[in-house]
C-alpha positions in Angstrom: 23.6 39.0 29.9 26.4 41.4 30.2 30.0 40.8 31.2 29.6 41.7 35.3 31.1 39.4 37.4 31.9 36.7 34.8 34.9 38.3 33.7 36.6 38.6 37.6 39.5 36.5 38.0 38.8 33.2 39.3 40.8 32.0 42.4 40.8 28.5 44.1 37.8 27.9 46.2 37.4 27.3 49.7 34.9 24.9 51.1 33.8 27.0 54.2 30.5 28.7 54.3 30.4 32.7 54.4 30.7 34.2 57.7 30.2 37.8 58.7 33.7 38.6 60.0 34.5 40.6 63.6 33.8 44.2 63.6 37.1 45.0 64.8 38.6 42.8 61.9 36.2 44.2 59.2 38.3 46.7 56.4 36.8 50.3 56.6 35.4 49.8 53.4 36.0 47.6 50.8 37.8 48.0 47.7 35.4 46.2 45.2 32.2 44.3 46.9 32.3 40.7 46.6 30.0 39.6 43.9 28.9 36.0 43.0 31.0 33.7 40.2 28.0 31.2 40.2 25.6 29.0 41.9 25.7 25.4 42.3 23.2 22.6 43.4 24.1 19.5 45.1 22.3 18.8 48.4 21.5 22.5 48.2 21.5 25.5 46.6 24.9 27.5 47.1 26.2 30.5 46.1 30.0 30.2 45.0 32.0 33.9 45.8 34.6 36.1 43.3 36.8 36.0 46.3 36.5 31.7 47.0 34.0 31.4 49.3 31.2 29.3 49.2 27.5 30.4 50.7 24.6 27.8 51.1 21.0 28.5 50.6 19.3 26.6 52.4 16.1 28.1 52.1 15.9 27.7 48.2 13.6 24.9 46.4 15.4 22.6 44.5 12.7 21.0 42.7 9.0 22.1 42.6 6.6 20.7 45.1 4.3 18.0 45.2 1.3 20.0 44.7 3.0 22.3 41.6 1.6 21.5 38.0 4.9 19.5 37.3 6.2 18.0 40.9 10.2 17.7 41.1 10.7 20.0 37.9 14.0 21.7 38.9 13.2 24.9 40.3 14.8 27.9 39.2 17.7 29.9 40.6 18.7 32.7 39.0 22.1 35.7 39.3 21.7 39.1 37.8 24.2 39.9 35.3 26.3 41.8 37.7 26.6 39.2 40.2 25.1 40.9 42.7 21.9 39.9 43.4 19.8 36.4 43.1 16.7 35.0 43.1 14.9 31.9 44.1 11.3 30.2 45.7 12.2 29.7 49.1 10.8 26.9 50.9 8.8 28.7 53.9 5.7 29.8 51.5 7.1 28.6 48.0 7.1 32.8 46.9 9.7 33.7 44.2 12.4 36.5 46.4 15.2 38.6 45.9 18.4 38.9 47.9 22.1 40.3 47.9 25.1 38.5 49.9 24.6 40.9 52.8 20.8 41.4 52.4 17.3 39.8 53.1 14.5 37.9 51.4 12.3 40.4 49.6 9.0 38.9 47.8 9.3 39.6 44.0 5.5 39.2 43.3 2.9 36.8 44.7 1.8 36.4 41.7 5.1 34.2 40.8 4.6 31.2 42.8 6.2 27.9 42.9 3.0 25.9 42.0 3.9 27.2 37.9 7.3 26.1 38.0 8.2 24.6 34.5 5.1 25.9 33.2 6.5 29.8 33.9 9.8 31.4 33.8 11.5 33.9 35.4 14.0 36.5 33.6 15.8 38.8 35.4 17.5 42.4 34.3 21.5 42.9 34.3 20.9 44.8 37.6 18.7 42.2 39.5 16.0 45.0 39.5 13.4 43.9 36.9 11.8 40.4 36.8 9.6 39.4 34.3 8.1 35.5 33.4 7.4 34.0 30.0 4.9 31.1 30.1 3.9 28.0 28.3 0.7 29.7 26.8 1.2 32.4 23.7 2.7 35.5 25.4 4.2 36.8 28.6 3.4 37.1 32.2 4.0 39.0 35.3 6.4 42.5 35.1 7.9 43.5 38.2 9.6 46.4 38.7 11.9 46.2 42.2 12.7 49.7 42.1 9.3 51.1 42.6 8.0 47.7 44.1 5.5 47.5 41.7 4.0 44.5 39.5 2.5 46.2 36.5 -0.1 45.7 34.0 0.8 43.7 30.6 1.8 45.7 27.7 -1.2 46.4 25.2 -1.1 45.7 21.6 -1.0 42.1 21.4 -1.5 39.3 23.7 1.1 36.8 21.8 4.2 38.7 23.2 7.3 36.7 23.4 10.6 38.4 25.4 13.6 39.4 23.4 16.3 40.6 25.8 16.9 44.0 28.4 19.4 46.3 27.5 22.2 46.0 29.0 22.1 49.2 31.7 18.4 47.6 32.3 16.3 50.4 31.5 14.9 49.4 28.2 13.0 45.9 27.4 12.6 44.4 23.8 9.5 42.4 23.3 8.5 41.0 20.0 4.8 40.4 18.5 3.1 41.8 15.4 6.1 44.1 15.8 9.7 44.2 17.5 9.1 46.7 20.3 10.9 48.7 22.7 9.3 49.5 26.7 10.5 51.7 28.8 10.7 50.0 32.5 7.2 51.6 32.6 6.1 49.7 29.6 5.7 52.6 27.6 6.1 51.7 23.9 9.4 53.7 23.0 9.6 52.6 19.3 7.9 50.1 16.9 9.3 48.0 14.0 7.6 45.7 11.9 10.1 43.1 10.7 10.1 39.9 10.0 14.0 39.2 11.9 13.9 38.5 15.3 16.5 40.2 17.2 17.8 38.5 20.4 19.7 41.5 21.9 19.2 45.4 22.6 21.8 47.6 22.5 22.2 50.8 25.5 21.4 53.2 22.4 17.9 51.2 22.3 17.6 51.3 18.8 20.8 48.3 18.0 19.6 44.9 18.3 21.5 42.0 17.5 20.0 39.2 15.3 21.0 35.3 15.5 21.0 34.0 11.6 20.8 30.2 10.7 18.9 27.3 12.3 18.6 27.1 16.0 20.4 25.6 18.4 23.4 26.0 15.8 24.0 29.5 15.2 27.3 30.7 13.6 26.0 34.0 12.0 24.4 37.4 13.4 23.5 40.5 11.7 22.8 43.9 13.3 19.5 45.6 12.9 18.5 48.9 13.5 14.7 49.1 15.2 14.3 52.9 14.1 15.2 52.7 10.7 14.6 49.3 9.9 17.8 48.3 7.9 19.8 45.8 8.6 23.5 45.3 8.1 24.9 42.1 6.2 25.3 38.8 7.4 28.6 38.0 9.5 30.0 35.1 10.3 31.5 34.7 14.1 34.7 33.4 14.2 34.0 30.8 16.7 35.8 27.8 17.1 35.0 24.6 15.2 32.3 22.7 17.1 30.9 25.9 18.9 27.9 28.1 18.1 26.5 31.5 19.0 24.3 29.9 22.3 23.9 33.7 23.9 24.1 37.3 22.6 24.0 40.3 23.6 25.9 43.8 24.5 28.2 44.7 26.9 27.7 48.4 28.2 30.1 49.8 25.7 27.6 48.4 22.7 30.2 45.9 22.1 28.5 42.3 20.8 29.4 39.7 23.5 29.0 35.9 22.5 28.5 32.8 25.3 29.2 29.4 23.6 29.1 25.6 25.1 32.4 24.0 25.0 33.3 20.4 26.1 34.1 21.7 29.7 31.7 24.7 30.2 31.2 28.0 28.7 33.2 30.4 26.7 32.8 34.2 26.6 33.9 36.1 23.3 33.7 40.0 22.6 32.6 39.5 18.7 33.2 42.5 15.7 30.2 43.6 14.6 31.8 44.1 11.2 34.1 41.2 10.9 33.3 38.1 13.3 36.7 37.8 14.7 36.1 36.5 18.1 38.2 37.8 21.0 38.2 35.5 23.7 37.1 37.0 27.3 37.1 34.1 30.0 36.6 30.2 29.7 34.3 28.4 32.7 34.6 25.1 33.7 31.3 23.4 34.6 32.0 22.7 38.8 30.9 19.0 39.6 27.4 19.7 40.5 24.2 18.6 39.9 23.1 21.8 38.1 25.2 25.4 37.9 23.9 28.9 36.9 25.8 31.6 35.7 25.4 35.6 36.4 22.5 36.5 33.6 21.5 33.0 32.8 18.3 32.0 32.1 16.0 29.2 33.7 18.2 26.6 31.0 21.4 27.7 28.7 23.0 24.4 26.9 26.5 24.8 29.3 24.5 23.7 32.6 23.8 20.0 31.3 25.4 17.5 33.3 27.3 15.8 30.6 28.8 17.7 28.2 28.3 16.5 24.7 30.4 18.3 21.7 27.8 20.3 19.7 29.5 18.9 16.4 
């Protein structure tokens, strides 16, 4: 997850759908394109707009079919990290597709299909171009690159792959297994690093990853670790307020350690000194009054799209 469209300024919303305005009315060009704040489900799935406005989706599953391995699991919608593209199985032929507000459907991979919902899941790049799935059996799944519109083969080496995280300008991925190791979008091994830490972030320099230190889901520590040398900075405590814990890091563009935490109303987003914890606070989110609510770069579950939100104390 990087910052993208979660740190626009919120507006009031507006309950009317989005609607292609008149030629003759339409700007020359627009200033900044409208990207989305976050998607909602209550009857359906709906896109809700930087600018207010509020776009349905029809077309997306809600819950898995009666036919999938685990029938009414909620289905997975997902937001690239810069708000501008997102995913979803779609109804028609229950396939796993990519749009953008002003685009159409375009089939990720055949091979992700709504019959493994709950039993795999989809993870999508910062800029909605790269999709791969983690699964309930030791290692990873399908890696799609949208660029080239290719699905390619699984990276060699180990077959007990788990996914760490995608740099942030989405041309690196971090996968760990005997060793922490960083692909190219090829999946060409671009370094090695047998450690026994287990980063959760890659840096744009590719060789910076950020490691979580305590007991999960209550993280209040990190350290940095560098995947060329090996070494790894001292233990630093985020400066977080009392109650909250590290639930998502990573790196803004700039290298800068950026922090997601659960509060009682929603989310919190902190820009974290790598050296001294203090915690700078970016945006707060309230949760909408929806069913479920996703989030530009979250994956299939993060801890602020429960329902009822407990304190983590």
């Amino acid at each position: 997850m990087t910052l993208g469209a979660l740190l626009l300024t919120a507006v009031p919303l507006t309950a009317a759908p989005l609607a292609a305005a008149p030629a003759a009315a339409r700007p020359a060009a627009a200033a900044t394109p409208v990207t989305i704040a976050y998607a909602q489900l209550t009857r359906t799935w709906e896109l809700v707009l930087a600018n207010g406005d509020v776009m349905k989706v029809p077309e997306a599953l809600a819950v898995a079919p009666a036919d999938a391995v685990n029938p009414g699991a909620q289905a997975p919608f997902l937001i690239s990290g810069d708000g501008r593209h997102f995913f979803y199985f779609r109804k028609s032929d229950e396939l796993f597709v990519e749009r953008t507000l002003d685009g159409k459907e375009r089939v990720v991979s055949r091979a992700i299909q709504a019959y493994a919902i709950d039993e795999e899941w989809p993870l999508v790049s910062d800029d909605g171009s790269y999709v791969i799935t983690t699964t309930s059996a030791p290692g990873t799944g399908v890696f799609v690159d949208l660029r080239k519109g290719k699905t390619l083969s699984k990276p060699g080496g180990t077959d007990m792959w788990s996914f760490a995280g995608f740099s942030p300008d989405s041309k690196r991925l971090l996968l760990e297994g005997d060793r922490v190791t960083v692909f190219d979008r090829g999946l060409r091994a671009r370094s090695r690093l047998k450690t026994r830490l287990s980063p959760m972030a890659l840096a744009n320099d590719y060789r910076t990853a950020a490691v979580p230190v305590g007991t999960w889901p209550k993280y209040r520590k990190m350290r940095m670790l560098d995947l060329r040398t090996g070494r790894a900075g001292g233990t630093v405590t985020v400066r977080l307020p009392r109650g909250q814990y590290i639930d998502d890091l990573d790196f803004d563009q700039a290298g800068r350690v950026v922090v997601r935490s659960k509060t009682k109303t929603g989310v919190a987003i902190y820009r974290v000194s790598k050296t001294t914890g203090k915690a700078t606070l970016l945006r707060t989110i309230t949760r909408p009054d929806a069913r479920v609510w996703v989030l530009p770069g979250d994956s299939t579950y993060e801890p602020w799209t429960e329902k009822t939100s407990k304190s983590s104390g």
